[in-house]
C-alpha positions in Angstrom: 108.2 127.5 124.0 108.3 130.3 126.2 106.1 131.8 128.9 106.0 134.3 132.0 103.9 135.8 134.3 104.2 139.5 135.4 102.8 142.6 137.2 102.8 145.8 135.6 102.7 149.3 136.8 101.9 151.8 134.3 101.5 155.9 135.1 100.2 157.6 132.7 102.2 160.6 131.5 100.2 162.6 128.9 96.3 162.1 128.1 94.4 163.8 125.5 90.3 163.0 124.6 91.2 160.5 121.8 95.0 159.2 123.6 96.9 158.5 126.9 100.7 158.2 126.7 101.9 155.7 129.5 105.2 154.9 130.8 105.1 151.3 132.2 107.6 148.9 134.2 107.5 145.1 134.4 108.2 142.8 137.0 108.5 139.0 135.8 109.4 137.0 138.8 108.4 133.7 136.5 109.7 133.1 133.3 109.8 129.5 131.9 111.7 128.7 128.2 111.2 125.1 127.3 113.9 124.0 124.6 115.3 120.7 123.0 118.8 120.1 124.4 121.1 117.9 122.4 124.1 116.0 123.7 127.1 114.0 122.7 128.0 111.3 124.3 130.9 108.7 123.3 130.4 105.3 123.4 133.6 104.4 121.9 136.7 106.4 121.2 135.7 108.5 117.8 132.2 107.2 118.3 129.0 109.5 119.9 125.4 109.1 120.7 123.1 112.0 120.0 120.6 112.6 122.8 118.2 115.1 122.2 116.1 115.5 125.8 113.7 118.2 126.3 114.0 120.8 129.0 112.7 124.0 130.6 114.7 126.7 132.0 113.0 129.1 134.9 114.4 132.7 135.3 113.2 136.1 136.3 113.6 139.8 135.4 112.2 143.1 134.5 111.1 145.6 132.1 112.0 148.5 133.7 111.5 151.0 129.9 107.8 150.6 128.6 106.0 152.6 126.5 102.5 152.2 125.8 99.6 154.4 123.7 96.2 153.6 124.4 93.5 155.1 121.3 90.0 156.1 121.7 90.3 156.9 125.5 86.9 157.8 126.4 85.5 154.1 124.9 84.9 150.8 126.7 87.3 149.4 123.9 90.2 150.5 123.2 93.2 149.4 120.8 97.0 150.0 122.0 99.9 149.5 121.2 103.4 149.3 123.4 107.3 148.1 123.5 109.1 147.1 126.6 112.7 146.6 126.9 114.0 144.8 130.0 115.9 141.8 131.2 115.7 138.0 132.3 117.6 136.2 134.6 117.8 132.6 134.5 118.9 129.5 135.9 121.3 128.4 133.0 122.4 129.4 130.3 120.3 129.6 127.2 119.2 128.9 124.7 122.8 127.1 124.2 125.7 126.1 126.3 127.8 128.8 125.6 125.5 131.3 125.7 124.2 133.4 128.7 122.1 133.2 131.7 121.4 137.0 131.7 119.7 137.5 128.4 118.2 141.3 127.8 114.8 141.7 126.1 112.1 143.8 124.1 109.2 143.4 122.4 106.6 144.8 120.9 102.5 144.3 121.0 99.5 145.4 120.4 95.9 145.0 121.2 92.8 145.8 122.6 91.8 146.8 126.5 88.2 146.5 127.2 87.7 148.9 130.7 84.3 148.3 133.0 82.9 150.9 135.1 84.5 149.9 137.9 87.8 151.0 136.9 89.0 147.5 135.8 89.9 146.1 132.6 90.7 143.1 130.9 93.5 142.9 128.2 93.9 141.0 125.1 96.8 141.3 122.9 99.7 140.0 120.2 103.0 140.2 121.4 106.9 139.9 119.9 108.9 138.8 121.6 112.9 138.8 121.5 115.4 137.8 124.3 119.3 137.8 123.5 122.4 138.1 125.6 123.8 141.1 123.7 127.2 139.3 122.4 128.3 139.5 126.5 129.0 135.8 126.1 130.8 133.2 123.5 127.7 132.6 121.6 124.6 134.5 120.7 121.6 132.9 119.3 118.8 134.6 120.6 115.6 133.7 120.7 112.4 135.4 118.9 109.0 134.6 119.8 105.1 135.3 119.6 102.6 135.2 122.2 99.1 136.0 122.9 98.6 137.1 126.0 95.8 138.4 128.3 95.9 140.5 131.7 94.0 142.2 134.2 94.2 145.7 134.9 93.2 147.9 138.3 93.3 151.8 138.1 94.1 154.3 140.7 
């Protein structure tokens, strides 16, 4: 199970009547993996226990590279689609011993953005997720995931 909360900044870079192109960066100052741990413990020599405990990591990060193309620009609702690449910080390693603490991301998502009058807009959206450490450590497991997510927007 994974979750985080972040602020975006998004300037768009070309705009047509039906598209915008954006460029986006993400800061995450709260990420939180929850994952089953298992350990060995011996009870005896040649004998173990197998302790399986549940256990959530926190980290941080960023998304510095983000791309996103929002369609049918002069609508209330519009679809878009976007990939961030970034990374995450966090307080051990995971999602194994072994692995790393600094783990780099990117994902992909897409969904819609329903903008007000008030230039503010709530967001709705699908998102895949994938966070590895890029073989920089012993092990490499990586994790993939999928999220809904919302968000609130406010424009310039």
């Amino acid at each position: 199970k994974f979750g985080h909360l972040g602020l975006r900044y998004g300037r768009v870079l070309a705009a047509s009547e039906y598209v915008a192109f954006e460029y986006t960066i993400d800061v995450i100052p709260v990420a939180v993996l929850s994952l089953n741990r298992t350990t060995a413990v011996p009870v005896s020599p040649g004998v173990f226990s197998i302790h399986q405990s549940r256990e959530s990591v926190y980290g941080a990060g960023a998304a510095p590279i983000g791309l996103k193309l929002n369609f049918r620009r002069q609508k209330r609702v519009q679809p878009f689609a976007a990939a961030t690449g970034g990374f995450l910080y966090f307080s051990e390693q995971v999602p194994v011993a072994g692995a790393s603490q600094f783990n780099f991301t990117y994902d992909f998502s897409g969904g819609i953005q329903i903008v007000n009058s008030n230039r503010r807009s709530f967001t709705i959206g699908y998102k895949y997720h994938h966070i590895s450490n890029g073989y920089t450590a012993t092990f490499n497991p990586g994790v993939d995931l999928q999220m809904i997510y919302a968000g609130f927007s406010i424009f310039k």
